[in-house]
VEXDREN-2710 file (C-alpha; in Angstrom, 1 decimal):
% VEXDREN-2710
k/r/px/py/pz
1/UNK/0.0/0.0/0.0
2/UNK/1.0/3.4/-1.2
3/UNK/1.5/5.7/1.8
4/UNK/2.0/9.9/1.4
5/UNK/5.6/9.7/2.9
6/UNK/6.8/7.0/-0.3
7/UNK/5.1/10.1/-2.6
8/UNK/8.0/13.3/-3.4
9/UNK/5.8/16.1/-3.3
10/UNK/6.8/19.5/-4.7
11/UNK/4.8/22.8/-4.2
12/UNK/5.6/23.7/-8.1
13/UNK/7.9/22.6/-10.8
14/UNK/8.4/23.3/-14.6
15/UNK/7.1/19.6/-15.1
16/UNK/6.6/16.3/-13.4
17/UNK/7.9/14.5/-16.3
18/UNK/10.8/17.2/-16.6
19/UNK/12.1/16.5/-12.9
20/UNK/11.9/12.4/-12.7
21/UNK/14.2/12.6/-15.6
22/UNK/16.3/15.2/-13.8
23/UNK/16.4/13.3/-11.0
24/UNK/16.2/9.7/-12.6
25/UNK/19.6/8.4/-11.3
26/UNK/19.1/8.7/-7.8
27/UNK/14.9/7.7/-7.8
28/UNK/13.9/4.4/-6.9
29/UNK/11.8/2.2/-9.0
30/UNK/8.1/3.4/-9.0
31/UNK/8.8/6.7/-7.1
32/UNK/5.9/9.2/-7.5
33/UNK/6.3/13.1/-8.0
34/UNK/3.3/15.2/-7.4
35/UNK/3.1/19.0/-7.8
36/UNK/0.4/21.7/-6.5
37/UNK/1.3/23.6/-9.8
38/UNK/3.6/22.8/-13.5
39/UNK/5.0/26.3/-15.0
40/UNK/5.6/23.7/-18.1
41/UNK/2.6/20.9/-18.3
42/UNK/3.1/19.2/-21.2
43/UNK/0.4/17.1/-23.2
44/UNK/1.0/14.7/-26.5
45/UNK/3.3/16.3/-29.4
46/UNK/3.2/20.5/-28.7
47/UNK/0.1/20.4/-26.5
48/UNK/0.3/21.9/-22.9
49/UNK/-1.6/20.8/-19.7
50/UNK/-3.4/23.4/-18.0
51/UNK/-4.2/23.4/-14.1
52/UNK/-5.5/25.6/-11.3
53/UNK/-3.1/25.4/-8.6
54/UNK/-3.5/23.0/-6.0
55/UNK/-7.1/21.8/-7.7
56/UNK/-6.0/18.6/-9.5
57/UNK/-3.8/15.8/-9.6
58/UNK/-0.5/16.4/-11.4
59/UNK/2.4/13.7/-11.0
60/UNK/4.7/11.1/-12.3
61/UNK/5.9/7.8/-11.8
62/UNK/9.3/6.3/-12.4
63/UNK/9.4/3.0/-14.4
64/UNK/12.8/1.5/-14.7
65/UNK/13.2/-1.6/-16.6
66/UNK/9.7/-2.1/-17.4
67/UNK/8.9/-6.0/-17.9
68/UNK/8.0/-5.2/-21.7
69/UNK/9.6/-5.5/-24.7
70/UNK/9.6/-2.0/-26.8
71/UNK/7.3/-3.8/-29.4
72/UNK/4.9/-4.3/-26.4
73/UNK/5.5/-0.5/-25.1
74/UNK/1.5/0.5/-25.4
75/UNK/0.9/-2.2/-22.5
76/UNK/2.1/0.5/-20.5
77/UNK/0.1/3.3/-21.8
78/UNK/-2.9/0.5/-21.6
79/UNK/-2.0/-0.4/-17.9
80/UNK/-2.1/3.3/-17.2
81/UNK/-5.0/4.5/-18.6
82/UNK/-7.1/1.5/-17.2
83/UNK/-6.3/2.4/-14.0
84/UNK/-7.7/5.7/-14.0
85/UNK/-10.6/4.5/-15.1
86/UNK/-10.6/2.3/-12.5
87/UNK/-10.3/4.8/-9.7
88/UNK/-12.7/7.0/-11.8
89/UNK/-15.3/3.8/-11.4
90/UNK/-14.9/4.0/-7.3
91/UNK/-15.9/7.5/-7.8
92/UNK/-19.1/6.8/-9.6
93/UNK/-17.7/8.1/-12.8
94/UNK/-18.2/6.3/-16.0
95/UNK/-14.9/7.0/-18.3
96/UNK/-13.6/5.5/-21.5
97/UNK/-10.2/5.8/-22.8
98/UNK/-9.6/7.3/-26.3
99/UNK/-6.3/6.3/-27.8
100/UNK/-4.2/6.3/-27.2
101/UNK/-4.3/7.0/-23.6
102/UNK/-6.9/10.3/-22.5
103/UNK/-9.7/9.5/-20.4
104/UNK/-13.0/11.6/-21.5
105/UNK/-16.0/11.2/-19.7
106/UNK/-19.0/11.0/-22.2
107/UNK/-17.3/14.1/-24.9
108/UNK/-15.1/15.4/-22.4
109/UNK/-11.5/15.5/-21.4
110/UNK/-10.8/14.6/-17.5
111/UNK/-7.3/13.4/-17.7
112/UNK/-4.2/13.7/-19.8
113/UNK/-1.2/11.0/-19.9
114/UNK/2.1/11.6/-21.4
115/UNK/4.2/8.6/-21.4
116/UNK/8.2/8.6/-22.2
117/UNK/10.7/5.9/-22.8
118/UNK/14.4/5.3/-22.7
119/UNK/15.1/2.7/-25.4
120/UNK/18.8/1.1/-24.6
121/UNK/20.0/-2.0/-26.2
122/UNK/17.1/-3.3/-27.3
123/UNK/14.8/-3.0/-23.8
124/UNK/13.2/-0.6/-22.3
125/UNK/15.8/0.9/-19.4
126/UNK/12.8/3.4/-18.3
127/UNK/9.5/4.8/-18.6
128/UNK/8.5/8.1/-16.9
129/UNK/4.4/8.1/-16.7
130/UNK/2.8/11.8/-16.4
131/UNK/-1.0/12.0/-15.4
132/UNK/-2.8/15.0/-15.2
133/UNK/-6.0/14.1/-13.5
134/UNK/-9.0/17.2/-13.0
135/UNK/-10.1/16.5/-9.5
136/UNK/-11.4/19.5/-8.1
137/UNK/-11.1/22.1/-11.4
138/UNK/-14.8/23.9/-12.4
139/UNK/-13.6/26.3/-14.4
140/UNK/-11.1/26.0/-17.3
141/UNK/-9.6/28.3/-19.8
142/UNK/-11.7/29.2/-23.0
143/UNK/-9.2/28.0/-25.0
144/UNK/-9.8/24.2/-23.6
145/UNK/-12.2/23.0/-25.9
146/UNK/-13.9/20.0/-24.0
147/UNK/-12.8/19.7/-19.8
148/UNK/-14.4/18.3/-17.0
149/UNK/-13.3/17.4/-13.5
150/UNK/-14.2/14.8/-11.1
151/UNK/-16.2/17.7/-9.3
152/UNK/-17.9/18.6/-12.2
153/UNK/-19.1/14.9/-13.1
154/UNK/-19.7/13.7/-9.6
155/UNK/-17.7/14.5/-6.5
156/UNK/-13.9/16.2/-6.0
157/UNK/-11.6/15.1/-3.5
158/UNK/-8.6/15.4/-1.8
159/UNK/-6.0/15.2/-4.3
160/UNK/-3.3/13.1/-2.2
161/UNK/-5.8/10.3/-1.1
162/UNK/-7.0/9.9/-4.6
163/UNK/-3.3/9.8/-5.8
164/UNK/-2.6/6.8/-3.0
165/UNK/-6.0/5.5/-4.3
166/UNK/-4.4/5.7/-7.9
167/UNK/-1.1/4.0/-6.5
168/UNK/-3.0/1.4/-5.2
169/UNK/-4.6/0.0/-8.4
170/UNK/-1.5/1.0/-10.6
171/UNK/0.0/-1.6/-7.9
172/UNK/-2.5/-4.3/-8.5
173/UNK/-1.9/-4.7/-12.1
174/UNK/-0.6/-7.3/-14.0
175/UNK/2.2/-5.1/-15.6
176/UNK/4.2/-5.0/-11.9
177/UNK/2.9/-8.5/-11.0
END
């Protein structure tokens, strides 16, 4: 079980993503990084994340040496993304994932994942997992075409106890069995 002292927690950084790899040499396997607030969210190609500060879930977990081959790399993205809608299902919130790894909520975005690899002779050596996760967010910038939050859809939350809720399932699954 995922406690909040195994969790780094920063009160802002450029980027989740951006500081695992910083830091990648002296994080453990599966460490977490969580942030109140990303200067730099980043999305898929030149897309950005945007967050309130302190209103949603913003993190990243350290993968090294994933159990996949890099033909196989999308089990990660899979194992990911079904776990958010797994905790999204405890919270009475129907979600589907729309490749290749947002979760929408009937025709609108809730969460964001951003997944990079380190491809060394022939493996994987690591895989650096950034979710952005609207938890308590009701009102987004105009330019954000189709947001929702967990608040808007059913109920917010506390965004450390859904992160070890997150933790938790990401745990359970076959990918670190």
């Amino acid at each position: 079980m995922t406690n909040r002292n195994d969790i780094i927690w920063l009160e802002e950084v450029d980027s989740t993503n951006k500081y695992v790899k910083m830091n990648i040499d002296t994080l453990d396997n599966l460490s977490v990084v969580s942030t109140l607030s990303q200067t730099e969210g980043r999305g898929q190609g030149d897309h950005t994340w945007h967050s309130a500060k302190g209103m949603n879930l913003l993190f990243s977990i350290l993968l090294k040496e994933p159990p996949v081959a890099p033909s196989a790399q999308s089990l990660i993205s899979d194992t990911v993304a079904e776990s958010v809608v797994r905790l999204l299902e405890r919270h009475g919130i129907q979600a589907w994932i729309k490749p290749p790894n947002d979760i929408w909520v009937g025709k609108k975005k809730i969460c964001g994942i951003l997944i990079e690899h380190s491809l060394f002779a022939g493996r994987i050596s690591w895989s650096i997992l950034g979710i952005g996760l609207n938890v308590n967010q009701t009102v987004f910038p105009d330019d954000l075409p189709n947001p929702t939050s967990m608040a808007l859809e059913n109920e917010g939350g506390n965004p450390e106890d859904i992160l070890i809720e997150f933790m938790d399932i990401f745990r359970q699954s076959s990918l670190l069995k």
